[in-house]
N, C-alpha and C positions, 0 to 999 in steps of 0.2 A: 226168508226174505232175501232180494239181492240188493247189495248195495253199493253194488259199480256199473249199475246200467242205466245209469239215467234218470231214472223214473224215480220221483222222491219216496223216502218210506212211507208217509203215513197217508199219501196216494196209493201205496201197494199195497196198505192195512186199509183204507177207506174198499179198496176192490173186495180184498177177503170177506169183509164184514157183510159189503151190501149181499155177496152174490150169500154167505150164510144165513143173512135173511131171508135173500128169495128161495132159498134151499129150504128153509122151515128151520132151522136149527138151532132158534130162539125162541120156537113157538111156547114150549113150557110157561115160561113166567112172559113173554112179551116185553123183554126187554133185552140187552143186549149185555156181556159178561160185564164186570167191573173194570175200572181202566187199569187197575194194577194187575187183572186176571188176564188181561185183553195184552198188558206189557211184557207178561212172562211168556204168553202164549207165543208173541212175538220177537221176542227177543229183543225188545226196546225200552227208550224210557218213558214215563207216562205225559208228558209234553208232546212226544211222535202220537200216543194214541190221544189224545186229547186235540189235535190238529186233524187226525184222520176222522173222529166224533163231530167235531165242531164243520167237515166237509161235508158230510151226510147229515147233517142237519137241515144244513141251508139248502140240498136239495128237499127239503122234506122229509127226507128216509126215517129219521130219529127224532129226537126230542128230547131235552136232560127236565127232569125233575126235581126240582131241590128234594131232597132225603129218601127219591124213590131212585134213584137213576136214571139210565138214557134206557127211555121209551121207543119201541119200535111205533111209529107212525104209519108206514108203507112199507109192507112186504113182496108187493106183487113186482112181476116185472110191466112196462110199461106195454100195453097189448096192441099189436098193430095190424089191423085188419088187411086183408088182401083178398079185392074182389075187382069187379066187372069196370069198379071207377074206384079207383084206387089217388088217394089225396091224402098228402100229411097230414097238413090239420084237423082236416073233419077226423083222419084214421086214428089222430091223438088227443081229439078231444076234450073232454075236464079233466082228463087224465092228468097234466100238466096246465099251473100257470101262465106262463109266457112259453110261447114257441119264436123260434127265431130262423129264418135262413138264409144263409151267408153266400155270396160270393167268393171262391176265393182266388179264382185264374179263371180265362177265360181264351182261346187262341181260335184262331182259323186255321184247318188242316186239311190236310189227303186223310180218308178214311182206309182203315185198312181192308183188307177182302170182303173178313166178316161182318164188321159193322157197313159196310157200302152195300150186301146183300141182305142182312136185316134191315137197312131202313129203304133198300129196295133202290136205289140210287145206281143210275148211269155212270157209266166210265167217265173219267175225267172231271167229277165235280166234287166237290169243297164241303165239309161238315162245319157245324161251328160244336168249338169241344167248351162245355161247363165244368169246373172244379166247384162242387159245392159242399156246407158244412150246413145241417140240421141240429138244433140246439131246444130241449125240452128244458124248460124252470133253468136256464145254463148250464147244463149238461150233454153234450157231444150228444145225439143217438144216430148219428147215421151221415158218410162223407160217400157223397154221387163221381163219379164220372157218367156226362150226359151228352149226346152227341143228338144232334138237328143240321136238319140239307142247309147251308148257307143261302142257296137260292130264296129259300124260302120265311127263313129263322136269322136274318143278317142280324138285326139288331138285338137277339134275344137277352144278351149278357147283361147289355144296358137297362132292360127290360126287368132280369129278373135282382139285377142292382138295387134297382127302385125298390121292388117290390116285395122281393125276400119269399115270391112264390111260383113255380113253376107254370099254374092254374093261371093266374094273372099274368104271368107272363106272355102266355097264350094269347088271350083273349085281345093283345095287341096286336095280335095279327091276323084275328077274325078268327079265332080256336075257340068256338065260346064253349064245345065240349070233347073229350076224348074218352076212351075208353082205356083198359087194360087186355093185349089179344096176349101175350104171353110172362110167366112167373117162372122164373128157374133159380131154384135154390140152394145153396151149398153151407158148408159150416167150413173153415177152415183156422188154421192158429195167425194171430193175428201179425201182420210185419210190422217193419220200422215207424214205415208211412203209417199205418195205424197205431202204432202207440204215441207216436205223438200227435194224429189229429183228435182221437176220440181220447187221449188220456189216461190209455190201457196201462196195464201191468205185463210185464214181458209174461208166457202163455195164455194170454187172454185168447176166450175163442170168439172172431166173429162172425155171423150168419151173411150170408153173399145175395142177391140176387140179383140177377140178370132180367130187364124186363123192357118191355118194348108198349109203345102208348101208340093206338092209332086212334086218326081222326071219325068221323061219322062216314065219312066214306069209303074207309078200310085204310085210308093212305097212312103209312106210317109217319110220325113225326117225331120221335125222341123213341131212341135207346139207352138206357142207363144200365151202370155196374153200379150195385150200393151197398156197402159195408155196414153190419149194425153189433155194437158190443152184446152178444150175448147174453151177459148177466143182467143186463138193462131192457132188454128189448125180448118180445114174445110174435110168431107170427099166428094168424088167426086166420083160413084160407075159408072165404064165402062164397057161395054161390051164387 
C-alpha cells in the first residue's frame, strides 16, 4: 500500500479487493478473506478494512452477513457493449441502479489538426469542448473529452447540463439518431487527472477509446477521448 500519495488507504484496499473479485480469487467459498486476514494482508488496521468493506457494499459488490461474513454479491466487471449505435445507458443497462452524467467544464475552442480533420471541419471554425463524468450506482466508470462544430452544437453543454445525456442532448438539435463509424482502443496506466476523477489507486490501468459518432448522413458530430477504470469496466465489441 502507499501512504503519501493521496489516495486514502481503504480506497486502495476497496481497489485491491474489487479487481480480486473480478479476478475470481474468492471464488472457493464466495466470500471475501476475514477483516483481520484482509488487515495483515494489508498492512492495516481493521477500521481501514472495514471502511474499504463497508465502500464496496454500497456499490453492491459485497454484502456482510451476521456469523457468515462479507458475501461476494457481484463479481463481474460492468460489461459495456460497443456496436453500430453505441449509448451509455441502454450499453449499462440493469447492470447498475442509478446511472448519472455529469457535466463538469465546458469551453469554446480552436480544434486542433486532428480533431478539425476527424470531425471534418473547415479552417477557421470553433468546436465546443465537453468535460464529462459517467457515474454507475455512484461510482466513476468513465471521464469523456467530447468535442462538436460550434456552428452547429452552440448550445450543447446547456443541453447536456439538463439532461445528464449525450442522446438527448442531440435530439435538441434535431439529432434524433447517430451511429458509431469509428472505435479505437487502448489500455494505458492511469494519470493524475484520473486518479482523482474516477477514484483510482495510483497503477490503476485505464482502457482508452477514441470514437467518432456520425449522423444519418455520414456528417460527423461528436469526437470523444473516454477513460474507463479497468477493474470496473469490460468492452464487448458487436456487430
Amino acid at each position: 500500500m502507499q501512504r503519501q500519495n493521496g489516495v486514502a488507504l481503504w480506497r486502495q484496499i476497496a481497489d485491491r479487493i474489487r479487481t480480486s473479485i473480478a479476478d475470481g480469487n474468492y471464488d472457493r467459498e464466495g466470500k471475501v478473506p476475514p477483516e483481520l486476514t484482509l488487515a495483515s494482508e494489508f498492512g492495516v488496521n481493521r477500521h481501514t478494512v472495514r471502511s474499504a468493506l463497508a465502500a464496496l457494499a454500497e456499490e453492491g459488490i459485497v454484502r456482510a452477513v451476521q456469523g457468515r461474513g462479507t458475501l461476494i454479491e457481484r463479481k463481474e466487471r460492468i460489461n459495456f457493449p460497443i456496436s453500430r449505435r453505441t449509448r451509455f445507458t441502454q450499453g449499462i443497462g440493469d447492470q447498475a441502479r442509478e446511472k448519472e452524467g455529469l457535466l463538469l467544464a465546458s469551453s469554446q475552442e480552436t480544434p486542433s489538426p486532428d480533431i478539425a480533420g476527424r470531425l471534418k471541419l473547415p479552417a477557421g471554425s470553433k468546436v465546443i469542448r465537453l468535460e464529462t463524468l459517467r457515474k454507475a450506482d455512484r461510482r466513476p466508470v468513465s471521464r469523456a473529452s467530447s468535442w462538436f462544430a460550434a456552428n452547429r452544437f452552440g448550445g450543447i453543454a446547456e443541453a447536456y447540463a439538463k439532461t445528464g445525456s449525450i442522446t438527448a442532448a442531440f435530439e435538441a438539435f434535431g439529432v434524433k439518431d447517430y451511429v458509431r463509424a469509428v472505435t479505437e482502443i487502448s489500455a494505458v496506466h492511469a494519470d493524475a487527472q484520473d486518479l482523482a476523477d474516477l477514484g483510482l489507486s495510483p497503477g490503476a490501468i485505464v482502457l482508452v477509446t477514441r470514437a467518432l459518432n456520425c449522423d444519418m448522413d455520414g456528417a460527423p458530430v461528436q469526437y470523444s477521448v473516454t477513460r474507463f477504470p479497468a477493474d470496473l469496466v469490460q468492452f464487448t465489441i458487436e456487430n
